[in-house]
MARTORPA-756035 format. One record per atom (N, C-alpha, C, O): atom name; x, y, z; residue in three letters; residue number from 1. Coordinates in steps of 0.02 Angstrom, whole numbers, plus 50000, padded with zeros to 5 digits. Each point is the difference from the previous one (the first is absolute). Layout:
N
> CA:X:Y:Z:ALA:NUM
...
end
This chain:
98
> N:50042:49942:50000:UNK:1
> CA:49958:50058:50000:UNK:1
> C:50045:50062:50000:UNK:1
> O:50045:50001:50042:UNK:1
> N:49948:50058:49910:UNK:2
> CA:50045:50053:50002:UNK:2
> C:49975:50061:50055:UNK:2
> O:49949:50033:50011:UNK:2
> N:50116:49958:50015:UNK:3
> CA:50000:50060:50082:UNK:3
> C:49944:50066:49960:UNK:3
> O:49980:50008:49942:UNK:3
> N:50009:50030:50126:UNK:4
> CA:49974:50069:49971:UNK:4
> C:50025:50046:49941:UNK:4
> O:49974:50030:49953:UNK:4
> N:50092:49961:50071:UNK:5
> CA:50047:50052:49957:UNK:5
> C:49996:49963:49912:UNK:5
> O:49994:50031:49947:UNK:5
> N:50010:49924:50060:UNK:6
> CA:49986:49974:49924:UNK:6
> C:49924:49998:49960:UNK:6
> O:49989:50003:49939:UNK:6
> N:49965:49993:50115:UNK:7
> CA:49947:50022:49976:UNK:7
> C:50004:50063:49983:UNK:7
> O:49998:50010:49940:UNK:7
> N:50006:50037:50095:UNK:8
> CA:50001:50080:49980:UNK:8
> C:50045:50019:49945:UNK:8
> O:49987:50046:49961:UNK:8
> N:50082:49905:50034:UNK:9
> CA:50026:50021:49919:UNK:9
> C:49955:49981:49940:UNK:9
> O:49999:50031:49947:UNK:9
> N:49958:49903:50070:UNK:10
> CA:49948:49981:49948:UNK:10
> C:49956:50049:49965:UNK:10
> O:49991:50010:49940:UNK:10
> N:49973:50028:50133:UNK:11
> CA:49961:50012:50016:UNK:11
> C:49992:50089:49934:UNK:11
> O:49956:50019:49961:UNK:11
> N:50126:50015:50063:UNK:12
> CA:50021:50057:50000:UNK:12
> C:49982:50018:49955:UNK:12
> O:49961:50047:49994:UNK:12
> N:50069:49916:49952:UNK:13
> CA:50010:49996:49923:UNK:13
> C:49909:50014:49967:UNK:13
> O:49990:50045:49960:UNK:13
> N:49968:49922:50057:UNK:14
> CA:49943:49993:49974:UNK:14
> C:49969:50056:50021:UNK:14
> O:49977:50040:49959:UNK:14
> N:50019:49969:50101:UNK:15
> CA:49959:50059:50028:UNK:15
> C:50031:50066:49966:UNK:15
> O:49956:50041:49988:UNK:15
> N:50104:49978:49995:UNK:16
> CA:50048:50036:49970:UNK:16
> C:49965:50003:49920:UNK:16
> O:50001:50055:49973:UNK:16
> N:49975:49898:49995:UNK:17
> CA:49986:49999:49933:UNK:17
> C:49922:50016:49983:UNK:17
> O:49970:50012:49948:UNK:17
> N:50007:49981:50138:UNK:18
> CA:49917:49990:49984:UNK:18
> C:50020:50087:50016:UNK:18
> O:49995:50034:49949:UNK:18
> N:50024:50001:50107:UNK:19
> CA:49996:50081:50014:UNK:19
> C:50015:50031:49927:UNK:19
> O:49971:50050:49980:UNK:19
> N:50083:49910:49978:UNK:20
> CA:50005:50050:49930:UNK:20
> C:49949:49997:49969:UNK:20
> O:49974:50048:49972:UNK:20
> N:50003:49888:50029:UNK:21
> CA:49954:49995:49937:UNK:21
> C:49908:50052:50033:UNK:21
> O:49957:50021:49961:UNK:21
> N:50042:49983:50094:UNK:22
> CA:49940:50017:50062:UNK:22
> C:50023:50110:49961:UNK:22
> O:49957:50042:49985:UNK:22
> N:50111:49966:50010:UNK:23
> CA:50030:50064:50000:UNK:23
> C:49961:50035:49917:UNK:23
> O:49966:50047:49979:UNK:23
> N:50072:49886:49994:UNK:24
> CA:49971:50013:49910:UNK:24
> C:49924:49997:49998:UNK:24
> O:49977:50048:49969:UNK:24
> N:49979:49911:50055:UNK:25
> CA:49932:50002:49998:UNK:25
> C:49986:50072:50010:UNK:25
> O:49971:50032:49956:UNK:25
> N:50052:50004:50113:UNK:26
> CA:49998:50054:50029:UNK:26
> C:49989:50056:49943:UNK:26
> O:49954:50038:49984:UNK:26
> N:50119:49943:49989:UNK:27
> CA:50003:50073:49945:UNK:27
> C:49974:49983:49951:UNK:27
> O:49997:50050:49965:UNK:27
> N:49974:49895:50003:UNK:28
> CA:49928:50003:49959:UNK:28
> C:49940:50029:50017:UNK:28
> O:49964:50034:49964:UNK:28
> N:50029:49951:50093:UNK:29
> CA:49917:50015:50026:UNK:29
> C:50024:50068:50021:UNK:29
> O:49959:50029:50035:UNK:29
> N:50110:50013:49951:UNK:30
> CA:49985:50053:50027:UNK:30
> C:50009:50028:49911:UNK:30
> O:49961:50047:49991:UNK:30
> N:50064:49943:49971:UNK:31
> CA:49986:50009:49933:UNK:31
> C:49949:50007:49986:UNK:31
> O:49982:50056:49981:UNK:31
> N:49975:49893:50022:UNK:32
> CA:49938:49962:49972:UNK:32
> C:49934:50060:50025:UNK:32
> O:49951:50019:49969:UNK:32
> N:50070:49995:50082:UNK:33
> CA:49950:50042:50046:UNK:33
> C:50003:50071:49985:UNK:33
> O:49951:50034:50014:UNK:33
> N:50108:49997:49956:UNK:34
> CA:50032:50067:49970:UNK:34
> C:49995:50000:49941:UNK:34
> O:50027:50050:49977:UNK:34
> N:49942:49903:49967:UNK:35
> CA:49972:50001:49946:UNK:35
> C:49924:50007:50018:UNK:35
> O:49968:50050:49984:UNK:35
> N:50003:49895:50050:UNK:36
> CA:49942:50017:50025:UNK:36
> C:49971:50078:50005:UNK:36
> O:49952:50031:49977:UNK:36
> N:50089:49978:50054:UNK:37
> CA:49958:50083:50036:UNK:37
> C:50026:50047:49940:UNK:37
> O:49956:50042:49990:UNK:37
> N:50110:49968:49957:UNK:38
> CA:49993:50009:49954:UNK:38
> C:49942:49991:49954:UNK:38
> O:49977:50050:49974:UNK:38
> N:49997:49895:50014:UNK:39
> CA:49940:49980:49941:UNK:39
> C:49940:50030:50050:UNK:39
> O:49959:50029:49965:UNK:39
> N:50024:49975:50100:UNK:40
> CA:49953:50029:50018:UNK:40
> C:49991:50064:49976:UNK:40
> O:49958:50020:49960:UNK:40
> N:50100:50019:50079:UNK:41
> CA:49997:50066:49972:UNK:41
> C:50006:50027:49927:UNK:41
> O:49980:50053:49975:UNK:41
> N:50046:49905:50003:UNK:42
> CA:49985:50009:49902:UNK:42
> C:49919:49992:49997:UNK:42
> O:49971:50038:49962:UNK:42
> N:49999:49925:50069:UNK:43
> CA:49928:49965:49989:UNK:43
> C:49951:50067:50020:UNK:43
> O:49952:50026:49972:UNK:43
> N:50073:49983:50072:UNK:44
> CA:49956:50072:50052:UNK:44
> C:49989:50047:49960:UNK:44
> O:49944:50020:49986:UNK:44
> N:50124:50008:49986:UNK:45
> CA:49999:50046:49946:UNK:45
> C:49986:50008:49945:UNK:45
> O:50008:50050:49964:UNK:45
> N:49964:49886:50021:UNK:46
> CA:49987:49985:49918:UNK:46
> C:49909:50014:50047:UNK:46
> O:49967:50051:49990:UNK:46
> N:50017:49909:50043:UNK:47
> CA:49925:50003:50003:UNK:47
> C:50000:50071:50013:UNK:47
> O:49981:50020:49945:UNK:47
> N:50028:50035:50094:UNK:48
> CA:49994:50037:50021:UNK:48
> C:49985:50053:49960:UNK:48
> O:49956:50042:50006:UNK:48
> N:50106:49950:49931:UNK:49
> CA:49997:50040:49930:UNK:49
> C:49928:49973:49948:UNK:49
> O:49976:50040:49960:UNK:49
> N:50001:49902:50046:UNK:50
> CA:49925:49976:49982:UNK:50
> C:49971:50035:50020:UNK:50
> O:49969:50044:49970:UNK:50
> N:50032:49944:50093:UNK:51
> CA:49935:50055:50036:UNK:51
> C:49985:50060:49996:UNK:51
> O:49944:50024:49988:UNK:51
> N:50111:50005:50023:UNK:52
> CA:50004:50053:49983:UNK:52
> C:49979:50038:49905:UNK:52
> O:49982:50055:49980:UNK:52
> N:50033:49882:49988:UNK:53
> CA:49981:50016:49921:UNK:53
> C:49905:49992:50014:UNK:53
> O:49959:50045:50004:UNK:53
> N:50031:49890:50001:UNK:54
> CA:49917:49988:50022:UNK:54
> C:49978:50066:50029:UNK:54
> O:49963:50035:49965:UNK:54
> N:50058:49989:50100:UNK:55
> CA:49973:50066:50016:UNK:55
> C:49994:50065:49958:UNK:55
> O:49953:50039:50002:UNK:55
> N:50092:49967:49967:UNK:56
> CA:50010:50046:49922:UNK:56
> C:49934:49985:49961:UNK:56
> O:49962:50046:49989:UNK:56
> N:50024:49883:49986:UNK:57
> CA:49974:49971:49941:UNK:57
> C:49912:50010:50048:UNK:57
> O:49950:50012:49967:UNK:57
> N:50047:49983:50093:UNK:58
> CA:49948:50027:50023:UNK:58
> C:49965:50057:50007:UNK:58
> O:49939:50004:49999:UNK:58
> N:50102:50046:50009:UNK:59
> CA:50005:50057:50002:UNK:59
> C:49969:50031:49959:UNK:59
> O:49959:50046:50005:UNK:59
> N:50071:49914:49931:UNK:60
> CA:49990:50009:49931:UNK:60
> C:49940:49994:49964:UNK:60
> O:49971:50033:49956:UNK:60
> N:50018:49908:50080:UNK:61
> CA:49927:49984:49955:UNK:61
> C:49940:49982:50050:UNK:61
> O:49957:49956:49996:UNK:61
> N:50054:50100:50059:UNK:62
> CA:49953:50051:50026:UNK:62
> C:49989:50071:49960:UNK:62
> O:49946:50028:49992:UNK:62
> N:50109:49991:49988:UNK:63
> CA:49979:50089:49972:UNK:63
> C:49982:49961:49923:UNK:63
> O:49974:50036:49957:UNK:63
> N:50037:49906:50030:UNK:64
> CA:49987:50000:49935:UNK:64
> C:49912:49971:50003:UNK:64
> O:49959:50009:49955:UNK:64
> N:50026:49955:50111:UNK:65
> CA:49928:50003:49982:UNK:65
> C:49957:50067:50045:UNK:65
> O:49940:49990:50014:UNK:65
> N:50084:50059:50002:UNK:66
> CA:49967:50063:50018:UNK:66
> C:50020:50035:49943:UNK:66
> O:49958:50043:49985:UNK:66
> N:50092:49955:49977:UNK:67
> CA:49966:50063:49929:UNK:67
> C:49973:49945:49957:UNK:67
> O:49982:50028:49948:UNK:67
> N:50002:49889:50046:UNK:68
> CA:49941:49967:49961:UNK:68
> C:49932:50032:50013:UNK:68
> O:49959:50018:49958:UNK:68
> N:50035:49986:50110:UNK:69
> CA:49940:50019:50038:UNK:69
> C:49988:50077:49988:UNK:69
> O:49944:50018:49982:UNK:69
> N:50096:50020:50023:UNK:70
> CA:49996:50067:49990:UNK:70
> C:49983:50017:49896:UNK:70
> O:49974:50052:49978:UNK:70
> N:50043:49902:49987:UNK:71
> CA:49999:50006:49921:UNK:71
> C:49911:49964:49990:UNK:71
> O:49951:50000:49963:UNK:71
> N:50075:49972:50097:UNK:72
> CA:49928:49942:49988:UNK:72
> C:49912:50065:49996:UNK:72
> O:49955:50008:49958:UNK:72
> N:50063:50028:50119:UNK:73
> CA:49956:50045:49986:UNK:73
> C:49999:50053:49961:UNK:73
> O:49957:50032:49969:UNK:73
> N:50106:49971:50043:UNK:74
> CA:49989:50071:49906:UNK:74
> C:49960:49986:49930:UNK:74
> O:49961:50027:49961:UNK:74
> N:50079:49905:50052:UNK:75
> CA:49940:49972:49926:UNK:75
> C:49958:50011:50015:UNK:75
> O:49985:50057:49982:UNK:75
> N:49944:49896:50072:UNK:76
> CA:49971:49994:50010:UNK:76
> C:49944:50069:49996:UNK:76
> O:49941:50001:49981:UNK:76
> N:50112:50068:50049:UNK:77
> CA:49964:50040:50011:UNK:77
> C:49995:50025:49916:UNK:77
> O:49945:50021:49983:UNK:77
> N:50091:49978:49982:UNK:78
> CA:50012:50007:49915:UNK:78
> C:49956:49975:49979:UNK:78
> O:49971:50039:49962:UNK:78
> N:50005:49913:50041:UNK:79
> CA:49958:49925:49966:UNK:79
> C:49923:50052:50038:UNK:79
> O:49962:50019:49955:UNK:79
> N:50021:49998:50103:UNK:80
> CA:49960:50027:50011:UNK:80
> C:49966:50082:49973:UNK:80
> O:49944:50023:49994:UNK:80
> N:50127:50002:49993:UNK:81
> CA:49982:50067:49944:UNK:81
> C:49980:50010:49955:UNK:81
> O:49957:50040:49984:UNK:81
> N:50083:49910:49971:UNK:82
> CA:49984:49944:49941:UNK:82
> C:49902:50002:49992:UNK:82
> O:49950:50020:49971:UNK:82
> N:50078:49941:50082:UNK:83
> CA:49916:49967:50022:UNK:83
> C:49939:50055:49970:UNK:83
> O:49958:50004:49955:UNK:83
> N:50069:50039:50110:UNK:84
> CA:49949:50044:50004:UNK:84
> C:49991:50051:49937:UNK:84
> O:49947:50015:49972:UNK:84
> N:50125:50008:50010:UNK:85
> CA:49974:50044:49942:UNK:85
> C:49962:49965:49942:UNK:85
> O:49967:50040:49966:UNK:85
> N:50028:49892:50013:UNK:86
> CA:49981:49976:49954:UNK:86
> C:49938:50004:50027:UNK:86
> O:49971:50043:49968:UNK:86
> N:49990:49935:50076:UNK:87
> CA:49932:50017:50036:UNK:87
> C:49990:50065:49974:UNK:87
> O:49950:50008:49965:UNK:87
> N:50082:50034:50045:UNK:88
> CA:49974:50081:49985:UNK:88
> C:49998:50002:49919:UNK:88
> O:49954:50011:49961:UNK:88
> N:50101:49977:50032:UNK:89
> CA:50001:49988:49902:UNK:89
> C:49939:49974:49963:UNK:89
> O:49967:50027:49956:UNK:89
> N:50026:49905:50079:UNK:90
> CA:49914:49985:49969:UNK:90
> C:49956:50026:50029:UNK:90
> O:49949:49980:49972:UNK:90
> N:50031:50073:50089:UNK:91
> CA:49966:50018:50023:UNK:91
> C:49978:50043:49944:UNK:91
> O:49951:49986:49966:UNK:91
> N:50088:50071:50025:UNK:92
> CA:50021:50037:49945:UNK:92
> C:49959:49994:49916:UNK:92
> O:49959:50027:49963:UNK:92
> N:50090:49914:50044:UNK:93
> CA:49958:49957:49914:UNK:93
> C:49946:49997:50008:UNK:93
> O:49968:50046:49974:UNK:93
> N:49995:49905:50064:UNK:94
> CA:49939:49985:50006:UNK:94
> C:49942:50071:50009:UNK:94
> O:49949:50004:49966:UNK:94
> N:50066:50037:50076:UNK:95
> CA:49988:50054:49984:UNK:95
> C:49962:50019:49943:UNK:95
> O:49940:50002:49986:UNK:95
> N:50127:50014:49981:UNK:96
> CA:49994:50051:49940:UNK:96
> C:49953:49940:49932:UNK:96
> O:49962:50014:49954:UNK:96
> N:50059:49937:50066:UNK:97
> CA:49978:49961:49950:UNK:97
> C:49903:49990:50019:UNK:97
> O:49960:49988:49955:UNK:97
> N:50025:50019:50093:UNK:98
> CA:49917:50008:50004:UNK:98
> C:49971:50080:49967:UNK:98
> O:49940:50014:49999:UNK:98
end
């Protein structure tokens, strides 16, 4: 059976290879995690600049359906002048034509 001291030279070596390899995992996941929050914040700012366009494109086509609405009654009120003077026009005709 090997004394203590020969166990612990066994021992040394492995535990020694598992801390490097425990060290390298380390500085992956600390890589891995500093790309991470990189691609977040690329991500943040890309949506953010969306939103910010959507809020534009809203904006937008709000004033674009209040002057629809605003053209809408101009016609309307046009189409009614229209209207009416032709009422008077045959009022007129009919008139003269009895």
């Amino acid at each position: 059976m090997p004394s203590p001291e020969e166990r612990l030279n066994q021992i040394e070596p492995v535990i020694g290879e598992i801390l490097v390899k425990q060290d390298q995992l380390a500085a992956q996941v600390s890589q891995l995690s500093t790309q991470v929050r990189q691609q977040n914040a690329s991500l943040l700012n890309q949506l953010t600049d969306q939103g910010q366009r959507i809020d534009k494109l809203e904006n937008g086509l709000g004033e674009l359906k209040a002057e629809v609405s605003e053209l809408r009654t101009e016609v309307n009120q046009g189409f009614a002048l229209v209207n009416s003077r032709l009422t008077d026009l045959f009022t007129l005709l009919g008139e003269r034509i009895r």
